[in-house]
One Martini backbone bead per residue (centre of mass of N, CA, C, O) as a GRO file, in nm:
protein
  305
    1UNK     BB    1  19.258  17.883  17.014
    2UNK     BB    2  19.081  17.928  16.763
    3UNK     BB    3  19.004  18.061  16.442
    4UNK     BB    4  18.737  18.082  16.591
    5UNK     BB    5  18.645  18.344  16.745
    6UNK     BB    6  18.515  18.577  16.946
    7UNK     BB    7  18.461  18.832  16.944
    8UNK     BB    8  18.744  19.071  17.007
    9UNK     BB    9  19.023  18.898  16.948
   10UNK     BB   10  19.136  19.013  16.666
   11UNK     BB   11  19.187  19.373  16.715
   12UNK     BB   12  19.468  19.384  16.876
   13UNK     BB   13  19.621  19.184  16.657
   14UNK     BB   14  19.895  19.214  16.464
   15UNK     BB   15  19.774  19.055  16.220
   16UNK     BB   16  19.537  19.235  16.168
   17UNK     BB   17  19.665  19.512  16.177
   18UNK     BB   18  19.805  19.475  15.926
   19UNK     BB   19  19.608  19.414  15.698
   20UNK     BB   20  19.473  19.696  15.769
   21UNK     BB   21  19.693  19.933  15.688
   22UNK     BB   22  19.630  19.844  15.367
   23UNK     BB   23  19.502  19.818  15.038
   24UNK     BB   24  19.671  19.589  15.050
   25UNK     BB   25  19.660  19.366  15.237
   26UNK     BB   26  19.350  19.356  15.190
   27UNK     BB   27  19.416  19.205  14.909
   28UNK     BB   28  19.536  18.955  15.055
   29UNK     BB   29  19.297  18.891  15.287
   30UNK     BB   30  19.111  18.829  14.992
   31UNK     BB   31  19.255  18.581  14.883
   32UNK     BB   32  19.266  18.441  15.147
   33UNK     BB   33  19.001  18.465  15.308
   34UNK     BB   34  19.080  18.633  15.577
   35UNK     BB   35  18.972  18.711  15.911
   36UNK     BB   36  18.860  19.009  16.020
   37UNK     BB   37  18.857  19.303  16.293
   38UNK     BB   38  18.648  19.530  16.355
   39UNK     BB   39  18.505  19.828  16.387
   40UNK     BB   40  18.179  19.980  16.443
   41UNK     BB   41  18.052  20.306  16.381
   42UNK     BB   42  17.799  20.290  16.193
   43UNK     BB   43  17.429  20.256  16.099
   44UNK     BB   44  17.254  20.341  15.870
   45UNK     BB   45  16.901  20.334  15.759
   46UNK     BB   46  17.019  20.138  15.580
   47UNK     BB   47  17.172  19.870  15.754
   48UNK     BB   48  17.455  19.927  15.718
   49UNK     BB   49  17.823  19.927  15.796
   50UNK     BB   50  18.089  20.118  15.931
   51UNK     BB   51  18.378  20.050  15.925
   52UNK     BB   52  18.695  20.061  16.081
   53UNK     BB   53  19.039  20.070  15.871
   54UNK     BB   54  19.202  20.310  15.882
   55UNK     BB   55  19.313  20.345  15.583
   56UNK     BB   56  18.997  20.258  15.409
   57UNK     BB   57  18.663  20.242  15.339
   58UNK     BB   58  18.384  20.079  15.486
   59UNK     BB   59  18.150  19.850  15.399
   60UNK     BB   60  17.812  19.656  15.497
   61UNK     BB   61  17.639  19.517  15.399
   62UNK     BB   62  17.364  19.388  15.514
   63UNK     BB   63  17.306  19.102  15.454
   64UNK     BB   64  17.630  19.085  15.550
   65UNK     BB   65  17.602  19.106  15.878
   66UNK     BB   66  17.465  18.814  15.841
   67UNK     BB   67  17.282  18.558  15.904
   68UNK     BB   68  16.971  18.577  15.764
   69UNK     BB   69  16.898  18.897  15.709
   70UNK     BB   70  16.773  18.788  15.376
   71UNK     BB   71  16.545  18.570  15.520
   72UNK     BB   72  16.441  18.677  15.826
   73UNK     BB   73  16.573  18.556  16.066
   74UNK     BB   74  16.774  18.798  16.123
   75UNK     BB   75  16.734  19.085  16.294
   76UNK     BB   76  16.853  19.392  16.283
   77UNK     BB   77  16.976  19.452  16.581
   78UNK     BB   78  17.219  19.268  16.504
   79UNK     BB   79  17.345  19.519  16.369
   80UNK     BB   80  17.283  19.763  16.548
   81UNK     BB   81  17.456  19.623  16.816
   82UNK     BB   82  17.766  19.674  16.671
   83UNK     BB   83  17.779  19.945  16.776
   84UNK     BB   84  18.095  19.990  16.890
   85UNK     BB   85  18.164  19.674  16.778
   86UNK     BB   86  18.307  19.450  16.671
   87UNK     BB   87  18.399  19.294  16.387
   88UNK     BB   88  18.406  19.032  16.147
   89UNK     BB   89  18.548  18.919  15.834
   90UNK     BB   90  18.576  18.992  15.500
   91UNK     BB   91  18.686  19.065  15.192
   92UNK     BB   92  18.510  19.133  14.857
   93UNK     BB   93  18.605  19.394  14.828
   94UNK     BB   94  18.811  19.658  14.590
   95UNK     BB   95  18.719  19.971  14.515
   96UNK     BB   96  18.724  20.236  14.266
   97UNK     BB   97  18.552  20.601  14.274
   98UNK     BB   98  18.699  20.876  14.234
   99UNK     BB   99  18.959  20.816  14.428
  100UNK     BB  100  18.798  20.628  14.599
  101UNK     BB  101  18.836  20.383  14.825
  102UNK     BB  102  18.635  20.068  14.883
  103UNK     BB  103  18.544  19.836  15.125
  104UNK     BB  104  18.388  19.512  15.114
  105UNK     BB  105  18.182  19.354  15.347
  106UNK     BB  106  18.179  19.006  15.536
  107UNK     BB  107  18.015  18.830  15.788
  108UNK     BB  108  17.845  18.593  15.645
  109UNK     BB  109  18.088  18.457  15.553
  110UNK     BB  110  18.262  18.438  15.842
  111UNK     BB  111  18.031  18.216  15.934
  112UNK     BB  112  18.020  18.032  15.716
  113UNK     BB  113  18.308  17.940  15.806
  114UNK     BB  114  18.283  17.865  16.070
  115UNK     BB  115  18.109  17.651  16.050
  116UNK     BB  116  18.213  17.477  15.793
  117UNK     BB  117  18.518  17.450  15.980
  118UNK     BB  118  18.399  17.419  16.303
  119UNK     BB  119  18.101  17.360  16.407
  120UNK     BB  120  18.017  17.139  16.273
  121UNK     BB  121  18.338  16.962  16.358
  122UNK     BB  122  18.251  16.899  16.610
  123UNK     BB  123  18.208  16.722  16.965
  124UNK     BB  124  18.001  16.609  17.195
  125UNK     BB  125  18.175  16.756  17.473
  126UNK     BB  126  18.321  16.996  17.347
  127UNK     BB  127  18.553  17.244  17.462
  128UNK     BB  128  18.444  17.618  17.354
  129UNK     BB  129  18.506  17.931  17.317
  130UNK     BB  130  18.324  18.228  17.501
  131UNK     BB  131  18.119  18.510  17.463
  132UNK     BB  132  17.940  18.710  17.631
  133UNK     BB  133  17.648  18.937  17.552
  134UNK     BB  134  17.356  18.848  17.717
  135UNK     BB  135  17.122  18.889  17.944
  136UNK     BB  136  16.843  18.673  18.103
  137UNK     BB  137  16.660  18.524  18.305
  138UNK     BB  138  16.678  18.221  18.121
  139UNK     BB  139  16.952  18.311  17.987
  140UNK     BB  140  17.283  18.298  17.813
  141UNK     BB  141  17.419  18.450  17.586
  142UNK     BB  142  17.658  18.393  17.310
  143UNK     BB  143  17.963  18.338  17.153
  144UNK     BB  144  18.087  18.110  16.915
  145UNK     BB  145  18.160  18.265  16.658
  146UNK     BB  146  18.154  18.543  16.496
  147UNK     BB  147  17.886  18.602  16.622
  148UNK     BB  148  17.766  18.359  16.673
  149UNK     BB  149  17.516  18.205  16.884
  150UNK     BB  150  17.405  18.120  17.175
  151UNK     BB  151  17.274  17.950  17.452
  152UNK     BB  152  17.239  17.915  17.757
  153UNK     BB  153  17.043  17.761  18.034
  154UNK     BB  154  17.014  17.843  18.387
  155UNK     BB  155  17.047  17.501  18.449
  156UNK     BB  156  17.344  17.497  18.294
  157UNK     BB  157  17.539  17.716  18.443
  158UNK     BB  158  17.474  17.547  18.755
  159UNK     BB  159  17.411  17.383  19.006
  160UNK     BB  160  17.375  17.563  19.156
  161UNK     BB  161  17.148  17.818  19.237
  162UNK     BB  162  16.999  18.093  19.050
  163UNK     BB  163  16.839  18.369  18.970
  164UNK     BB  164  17.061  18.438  18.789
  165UNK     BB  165  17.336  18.494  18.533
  166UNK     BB  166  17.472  18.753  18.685
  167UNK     BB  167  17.568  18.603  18.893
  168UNK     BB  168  17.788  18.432  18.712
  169UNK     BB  169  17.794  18.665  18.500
  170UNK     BB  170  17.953  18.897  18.207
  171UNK     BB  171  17.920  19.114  18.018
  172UNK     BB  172  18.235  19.055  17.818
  173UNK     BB  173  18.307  18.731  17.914
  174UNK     BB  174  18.518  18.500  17.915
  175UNK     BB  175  18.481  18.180  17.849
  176UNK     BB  176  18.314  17.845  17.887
  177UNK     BB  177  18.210  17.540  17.707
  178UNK     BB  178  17.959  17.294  17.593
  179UNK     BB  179  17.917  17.088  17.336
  180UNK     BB  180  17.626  16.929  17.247
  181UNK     BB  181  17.453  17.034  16.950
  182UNK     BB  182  17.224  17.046  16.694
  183UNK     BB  183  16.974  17.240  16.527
  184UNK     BB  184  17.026  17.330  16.219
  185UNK     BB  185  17.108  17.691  16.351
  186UNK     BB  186  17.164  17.547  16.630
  187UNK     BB  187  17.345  17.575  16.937
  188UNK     BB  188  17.449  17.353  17.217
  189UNK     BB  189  17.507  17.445  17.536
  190UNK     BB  190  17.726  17.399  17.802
  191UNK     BB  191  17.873  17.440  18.182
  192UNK     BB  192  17.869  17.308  18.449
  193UNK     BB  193  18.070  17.055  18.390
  194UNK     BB  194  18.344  17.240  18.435
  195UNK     BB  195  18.240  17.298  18.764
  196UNK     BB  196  18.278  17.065  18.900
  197UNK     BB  197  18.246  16.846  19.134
  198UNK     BB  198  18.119  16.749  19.443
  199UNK     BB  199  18.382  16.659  19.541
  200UNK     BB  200  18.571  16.889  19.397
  201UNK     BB  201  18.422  17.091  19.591
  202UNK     BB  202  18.459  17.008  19.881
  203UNK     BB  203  18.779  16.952  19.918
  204UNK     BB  204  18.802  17.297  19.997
  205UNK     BB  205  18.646  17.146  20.261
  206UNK     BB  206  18.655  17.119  20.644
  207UNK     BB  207  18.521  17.065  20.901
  208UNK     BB  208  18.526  17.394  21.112
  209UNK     BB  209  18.495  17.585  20.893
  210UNK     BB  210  18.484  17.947  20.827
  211UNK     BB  211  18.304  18.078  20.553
  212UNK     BB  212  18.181  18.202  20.260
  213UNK     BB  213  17.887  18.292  20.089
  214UNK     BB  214  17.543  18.248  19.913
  215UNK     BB  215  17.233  18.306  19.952
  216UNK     BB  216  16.974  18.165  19.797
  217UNK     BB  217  16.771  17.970  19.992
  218UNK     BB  218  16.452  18.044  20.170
  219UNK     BB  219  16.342  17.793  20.434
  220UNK     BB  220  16.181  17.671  20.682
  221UNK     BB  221  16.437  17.432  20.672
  222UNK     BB  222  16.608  17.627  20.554
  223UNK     BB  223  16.934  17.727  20.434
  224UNK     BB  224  17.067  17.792  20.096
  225UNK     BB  225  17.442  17.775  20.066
  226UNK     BB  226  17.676  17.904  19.876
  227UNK     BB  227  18.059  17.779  19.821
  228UNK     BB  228  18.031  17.752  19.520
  229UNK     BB  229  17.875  17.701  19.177
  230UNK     BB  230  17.911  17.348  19.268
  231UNK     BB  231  17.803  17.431  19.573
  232UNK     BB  232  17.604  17.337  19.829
  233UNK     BB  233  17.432  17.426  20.150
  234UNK     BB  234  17.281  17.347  20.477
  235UNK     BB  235  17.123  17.592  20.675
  236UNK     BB  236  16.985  17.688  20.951
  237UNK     BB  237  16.775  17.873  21.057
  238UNK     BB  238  16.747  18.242  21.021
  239UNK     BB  239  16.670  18.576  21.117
  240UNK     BB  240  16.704  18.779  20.809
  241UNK     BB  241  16.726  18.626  20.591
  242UNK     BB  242  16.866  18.707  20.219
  243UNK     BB  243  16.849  18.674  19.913
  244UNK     BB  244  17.218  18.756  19.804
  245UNK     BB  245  17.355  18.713  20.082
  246UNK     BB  246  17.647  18.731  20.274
  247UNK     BB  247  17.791  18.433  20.439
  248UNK     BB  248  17.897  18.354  20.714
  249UNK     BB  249  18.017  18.001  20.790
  250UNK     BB  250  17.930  17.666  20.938
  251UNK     BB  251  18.105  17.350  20.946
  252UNK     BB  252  17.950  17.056  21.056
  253UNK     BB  253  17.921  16.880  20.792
  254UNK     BB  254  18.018  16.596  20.566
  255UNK     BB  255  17.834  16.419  20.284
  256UNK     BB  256  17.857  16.215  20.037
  257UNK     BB  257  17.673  15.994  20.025
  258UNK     BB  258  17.434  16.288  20.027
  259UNK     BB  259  17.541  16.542  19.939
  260UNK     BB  260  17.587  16.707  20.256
  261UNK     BB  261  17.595  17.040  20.412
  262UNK     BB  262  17.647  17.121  20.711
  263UNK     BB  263  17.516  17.475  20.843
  264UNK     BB  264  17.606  17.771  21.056
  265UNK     BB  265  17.491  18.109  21.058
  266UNK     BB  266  17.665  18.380  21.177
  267UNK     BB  267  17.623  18.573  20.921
  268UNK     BB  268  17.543  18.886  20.757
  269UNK     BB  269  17.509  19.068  20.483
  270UNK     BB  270  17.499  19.361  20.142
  271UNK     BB  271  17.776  19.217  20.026
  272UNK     BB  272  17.851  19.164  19.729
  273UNK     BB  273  17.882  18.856  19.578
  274UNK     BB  274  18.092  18.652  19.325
  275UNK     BB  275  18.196  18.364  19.193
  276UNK     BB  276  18.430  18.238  19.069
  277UNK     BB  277  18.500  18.062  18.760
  278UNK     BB  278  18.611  17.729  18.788
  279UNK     BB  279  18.782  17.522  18.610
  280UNK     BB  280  18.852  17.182  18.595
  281UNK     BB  281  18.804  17.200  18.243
  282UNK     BB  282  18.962  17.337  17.908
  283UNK     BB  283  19.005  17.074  17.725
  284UNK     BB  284  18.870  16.873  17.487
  285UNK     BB  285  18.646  16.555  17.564
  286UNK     BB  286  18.316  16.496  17.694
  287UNK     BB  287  18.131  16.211  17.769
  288UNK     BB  288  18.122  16.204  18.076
  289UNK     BB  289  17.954  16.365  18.406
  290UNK     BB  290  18.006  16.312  18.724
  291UNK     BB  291  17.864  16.472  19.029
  292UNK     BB  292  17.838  16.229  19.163
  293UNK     BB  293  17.934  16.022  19.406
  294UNK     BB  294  18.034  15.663  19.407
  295UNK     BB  295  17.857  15.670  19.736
  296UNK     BB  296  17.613  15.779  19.622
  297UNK     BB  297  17.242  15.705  19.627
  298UNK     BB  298  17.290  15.932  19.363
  299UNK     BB  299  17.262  16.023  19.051
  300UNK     BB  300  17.444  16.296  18.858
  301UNK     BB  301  17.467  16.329  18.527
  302UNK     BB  302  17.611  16.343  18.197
  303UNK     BB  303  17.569  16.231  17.845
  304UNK     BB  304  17.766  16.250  17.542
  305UNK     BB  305  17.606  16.216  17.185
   0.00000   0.00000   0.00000
C-alpha cells in the first residue's frame, strides 16, 4: 500500500491515532508536514468542514477542502459529501485564541502532496489501489489517493458486459485499477485487465459440469450467461429467462480457437448473484495485456504507453 491511500485507511492506524491525540503530537506532524485522516463531523453554511480530532478543535477552511475549490473547478457537494466521512489533511497551523487551541488542516495540501509525490511519478500500467466513491450508469467513480477522484468507465470495468458498476463494485469497496495516463487534472485508469484472460478464466471450467451464472444478455439467438467477471458463455434460448437472474447452466464445449463457451440453461432464480472480483495480477506494471488466446482467429488485448 502506497503511502497515499484512498481516504478511509488510515482513521484508525495506531500512528495516525498518535499523532491525533494532542497538540504536541500535532504539532510535530505539522513540521513534518506528515498526512493524517480524521472524521469530518459536520460543515458550517459557509462550507468550512469541522474535523474530530479528539483532542482539540479542529477547522478545515473551504478553499483547503479539495484540490479545485479556490478556483471553481471542485464544486462545493465535494466538500458537502465528506460530512460523516473520512478525511486525509495536512494541519497548517495550530494557534490558541483566549484559551482554546484550534487545528487549522488542509486536505488541498495532502492532494497536492499525493500528486506531486505518487500519481505524477506513476507508469502507465501501473496496478494502484483504490476505494469505490460512487457509482453512475455509465461508470465507478474511485479514490486513488487522498480523495481525490478518477472514474471507470463501464466498458472498462470488466470484459463481460454488465448493466451496471452496481454489478461488479460496492460503494466503500476497496479494489484494484490500473493507471493508464493522465490529461491535465485527470487520471484515467481501468480494471479489466486485472480480472484474468480468456484462457486464465476458462480453465476454472469443464466441460460436462453445471455451474451457476449470471444472465446478461436476453438475444433470439441465444443467452448470454456470465460464469465469471472475465468471461461469458452463450446459452441455447429458453423461454422465461430474464437479464440479471441466476442461472445454473450445463457447459457443453470450450472452444478456445473462438473464444466460445457452449451452455445449455438447466434453470433460473431471482436470487441476487454478484460474482467476486479475483484479480490475477495485484502489483507490479502491465505493459502489454492480451485477452485472447494465442491460437484464437481474434486478437483482443490492451497496450500501455
Amino acid at each position: 500500500m502506497t503511502k497515499y491511500p484512498p481516504e478511509g485507511y488510515l482513521i484508525k492506524r495506531s500512528v495516525n491515532l498518535e499523532y491525533l491525540r494532542s497538540p504536541e503530537s500535532l504539532r510535530r506532524a505539522m513540521e513534518q508536514e506528515i498526512i493524517l485522516e480524521a472524521k469530518a463531523d459536520m460543515c458550517t453554511s459557509s462550507h468550512d468542514l469541522i474535523v474530530n480530532l479528539l483532542s482539540i478543535d479542529a477547522l478545515m477552511p473551504r478553499e483547503e477542502c479539495a484540490i479545485g475549490i479556490s478556483e471553481g473547478k471542485t464544486k462545493d457537494i465535494a466538500i458537502i459529501s465528506r460530512v460523516g466521512k473520512p478525511v486525509m489533511f495536512t494541519v497548517s497551523d495550530i494557534a490558541e485564541t483566549q484559551g482554546k487551541i484550534t487545528a487549522i488542516l488542509s486536505r488541498r495540501k495532502a492532494q497536492e502532496k499525493c500528486i506531486s509525490e505518487y500519481l505524477s511519478q506513476l507508469s502507465s500500467g501501473e496496478i494502484i489501489d483504490a476505494r469505490v466513491t460512487h457509482i453512475e450508469q455509465f461508470g465507478c467513480f474511485v479514490d486513488i489517493g487522498c480523495g481525490i477522484p478518477s472514474m471507470i468507465p463501464i466498458d472498462e470495468i470488466s470484459v463481460s458486459r454488465i448493466s451496471s458498476p452496481a454489478d461488479r463494485f460496492n460503494i466503500g469497496e476497496s479494489i484494484k485499477a490500473i493507471y493508464k495516463g493522465t490529461d491535465g487534472d485527470k487520471f484515467y485508469i481501468s480494471h479489466k485487465e486485472l480480472l484474468g484472460t480468456w484462457e486464465e478464466n476458462a480453465e476454472m471450467f469443464s466441460a460436462g459440469e453445471t455451474v451457476r451464472g449470471i444472465v446478461r444478455s436476453v438475444e433470439s439467438y441465444g443467452i448470454f450467461v456470465e460464469l465469471a467477471p472475465n468471461l461469458a458463455g452463450l446459452a441455447e434460448p429458453k423461454e422465461g429467462v430474464e437479464v440479471g437472474q441466476t442461472a445454473s447452466v450445463y457447459i457443453k464445449s470450450i472452444n478456445p480457437e473462438k473464444m466460445k463457451i457452449k451452455l445449455i440453461i438447466v434453470d433460473v432464480s431471482d436470487a441476487p448473484t454478484r460474482f467476486e472480483n479475483r484479480y490475477f495480477i495485484t502489483d507490479g506494471i502491465i505493459e502489454r495485456w492480451q485477452y485472447s488466446p494465442d491460437r484464437s482467429t481474434r486478437l483482443i488485448e490492451t497496450v500501455f504507453q
